[in-house]
N, C-alpha and C positions, 0 to 999 in steps of 0.2 A: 732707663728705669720706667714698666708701666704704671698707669696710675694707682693700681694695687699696690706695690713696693713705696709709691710718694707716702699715698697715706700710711700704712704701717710705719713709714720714716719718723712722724707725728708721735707714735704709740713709743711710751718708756717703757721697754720690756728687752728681755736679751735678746743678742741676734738668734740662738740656735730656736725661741721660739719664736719669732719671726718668720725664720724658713719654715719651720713645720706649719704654721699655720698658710703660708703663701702655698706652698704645697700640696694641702690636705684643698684650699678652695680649687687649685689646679687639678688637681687630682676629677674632684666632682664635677667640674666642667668637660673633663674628656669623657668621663661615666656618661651626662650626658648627650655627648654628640655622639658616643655608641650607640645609648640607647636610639639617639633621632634616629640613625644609622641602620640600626636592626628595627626597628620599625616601619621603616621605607621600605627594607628589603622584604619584611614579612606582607606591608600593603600589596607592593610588587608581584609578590609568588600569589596569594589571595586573589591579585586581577585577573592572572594568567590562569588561574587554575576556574576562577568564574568564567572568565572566558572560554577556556577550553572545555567545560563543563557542559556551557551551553552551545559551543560547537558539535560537539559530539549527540547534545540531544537533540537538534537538529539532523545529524546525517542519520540518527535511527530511527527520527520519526518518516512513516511512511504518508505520502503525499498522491500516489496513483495506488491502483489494484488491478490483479490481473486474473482473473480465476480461468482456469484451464479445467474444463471436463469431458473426461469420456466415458467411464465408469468410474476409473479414481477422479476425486473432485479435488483438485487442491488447490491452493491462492497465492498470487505473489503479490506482497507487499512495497512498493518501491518508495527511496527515497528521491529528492530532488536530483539525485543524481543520476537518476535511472537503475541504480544499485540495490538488490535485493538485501532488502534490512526484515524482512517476514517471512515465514513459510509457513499456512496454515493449512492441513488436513481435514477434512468434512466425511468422510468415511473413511472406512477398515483400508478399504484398497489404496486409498492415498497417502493415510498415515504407513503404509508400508514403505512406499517408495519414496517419502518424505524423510523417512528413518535412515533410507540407505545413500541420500544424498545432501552435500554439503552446500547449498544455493547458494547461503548468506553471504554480502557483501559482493557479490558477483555481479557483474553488468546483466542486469535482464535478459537479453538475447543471447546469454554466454548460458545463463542459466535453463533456457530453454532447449537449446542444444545438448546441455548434460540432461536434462529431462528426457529426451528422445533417443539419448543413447544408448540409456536405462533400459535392460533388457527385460524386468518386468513392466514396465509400462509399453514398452514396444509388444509386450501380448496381448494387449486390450485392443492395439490398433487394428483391426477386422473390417473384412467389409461389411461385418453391419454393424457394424461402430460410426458414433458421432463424435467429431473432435467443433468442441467448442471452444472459445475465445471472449471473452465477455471483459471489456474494459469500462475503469470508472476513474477519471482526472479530467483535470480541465486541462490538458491537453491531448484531450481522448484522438481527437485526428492523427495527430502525431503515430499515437503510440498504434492503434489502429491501421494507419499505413505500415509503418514499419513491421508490423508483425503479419500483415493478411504477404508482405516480401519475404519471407522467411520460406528456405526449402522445404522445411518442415509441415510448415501449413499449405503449401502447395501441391508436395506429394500424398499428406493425407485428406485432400479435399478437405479443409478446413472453413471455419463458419467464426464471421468476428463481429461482435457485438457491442454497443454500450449503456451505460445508466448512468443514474445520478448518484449522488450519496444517502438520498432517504430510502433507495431502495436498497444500496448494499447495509444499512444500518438496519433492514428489516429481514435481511436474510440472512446476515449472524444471527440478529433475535432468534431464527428460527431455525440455525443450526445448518445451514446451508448455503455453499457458496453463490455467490451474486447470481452465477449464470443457471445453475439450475435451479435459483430462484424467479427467475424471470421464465425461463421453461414453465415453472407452476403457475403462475399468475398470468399465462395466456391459457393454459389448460383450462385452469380454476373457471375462467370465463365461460367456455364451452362446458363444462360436466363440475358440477358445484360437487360433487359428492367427492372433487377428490382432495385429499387433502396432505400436508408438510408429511406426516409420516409415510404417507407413499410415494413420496418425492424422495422420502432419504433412501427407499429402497432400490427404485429404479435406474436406468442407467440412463445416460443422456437420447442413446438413439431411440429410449422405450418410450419415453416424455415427446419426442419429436412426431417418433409414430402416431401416439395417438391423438397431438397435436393437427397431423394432416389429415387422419382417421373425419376427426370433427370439420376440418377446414373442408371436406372432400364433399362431406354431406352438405352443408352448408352451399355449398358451387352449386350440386347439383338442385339445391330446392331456393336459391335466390338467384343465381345463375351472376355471381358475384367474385370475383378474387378473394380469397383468403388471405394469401400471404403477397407481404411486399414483393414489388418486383427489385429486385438486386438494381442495386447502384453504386456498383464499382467499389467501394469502399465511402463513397459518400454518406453523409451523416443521413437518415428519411426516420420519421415517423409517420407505418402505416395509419389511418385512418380504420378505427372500429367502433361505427356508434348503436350504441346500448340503445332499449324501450326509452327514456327521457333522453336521448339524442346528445347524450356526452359521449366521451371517447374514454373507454374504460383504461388504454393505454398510456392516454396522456400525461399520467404523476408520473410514470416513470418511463415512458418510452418503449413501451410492452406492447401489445396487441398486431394480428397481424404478422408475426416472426421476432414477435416478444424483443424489439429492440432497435436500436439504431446498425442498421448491417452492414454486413458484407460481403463477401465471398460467395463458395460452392455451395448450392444447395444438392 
């Protein structure tokens, strides 16, 4: 007999209320190790769902950047896993070929391969086309070797570059991906007159041009280097000091071949 049963022993009343009332206390006791019960399981689903929640917003925030230009300008977004979680278009000609392919979620190098096998972007590749590469992560070496190894950048004499993140946060401001935004900002140096909206028009080999246009002149009347000399893929910032003997390159790594380089010139 539990002590429930003792005490109602105690209680003068009949047996048949007796049971109903031992009953009806039994009863609310299972109600509540339900409820404990589905409570648990509702905390439980809750964790996993916060959990999973912020798994997921982790794999789609992006952590590197990749901007590719030649005439189409486009950007790859990467998450920590090197898996395209962005695809951002900066002109007509990029959002074309951004529309007709599926990047997202795709290993980087998987996704530049479907880039290159894109028969309207394979029209831009000329030879007087500039294929640039312009990376921005702190593990820009990395990613920078492994892309200056790609066939792709090989057979098209490719150009690989990197920044920081105040510059790639000033070249969205201005509607332009990272790399021909550093294109501008070594122009901008040599010829003040020119400015973002003739950046968005131009194409990368046109910004390069007259990038050497200026360095050419400049050789010939200080009898000076212009542009960095190549180092393999190694990280360099040229040296380019202004009238008050700063280095206009130095916020972001610009001046000289507007970047930390590599490759073909």
């Amino acid at each position: 007999m539990n002590p429930l049963q003792r005490s109602l022993g105690m209680v003068t009343a009949s047996e048949a209320l007796k049971q109903c009332t031992v009953q009806r206390v039994f009863s609310r006791q299972r109600r509540r190790k339900k409820m404990r019960r589905r409570l648990a399981a509702v905390c439980a689903c809750l964790t996993l769902i916060a959990a999973g929640a912020g798994g997921w917003m982790i794999y789609q925030t992006p952590v590197s950047f990749i901007s590719i230009d030649v005439n189409p300008s486009l950007e790859l977004g990467l998450n920590r896993l090197d898996r395209v979680v962005q695809t951002t278009a900066y002109n007509e000609d990029g959002a074309a070929i951004a529309n007709c392919l599926h990047l997202k979620n795709q290993p980087y190098r998987q996704a530049i391969d479907a880039l290159f096998s894109n028969q309207l972007f394979q029209s831009y590749l000329t030879r007087d086309s500039s294929l640039v590469f312009t990376v921005v992560s702190q593990d820009e070496n990395r990613l920078r070797r492994e892309i200056q190894e790609l066939a792709e950048y090989q057979a098209y004499h490719g150009q690989c570059y990197a920044t920081d993140a105040a510059c790639l946060g000033e070249a969205h401001e201005n509607g332009l991906s990272v790399g021909k935004y550093l294109a501008f900002l070594e122009l901008s140096y040599y010829d003040q007159t020119v400015t973002i909206e003739d950046c968005h028009t131009l194409t990368m080999n046109q910004l390069q041009q007259q990038i050497q246009q200026h360095c050419g002149h400049q050789e010939e009347n200080q009898k000076v280097p212009c542009r960095a000399e190549e180092t393999s893929g190694a990280s360099e910032t040229a040296s380019l000091q202004s009238d008050n003997g700063s280095n206009p390159g130095s916020q972001y790594g610009y001046g000289h071949g507007y970047g930390h380089h590599g490759g073909h010139h």
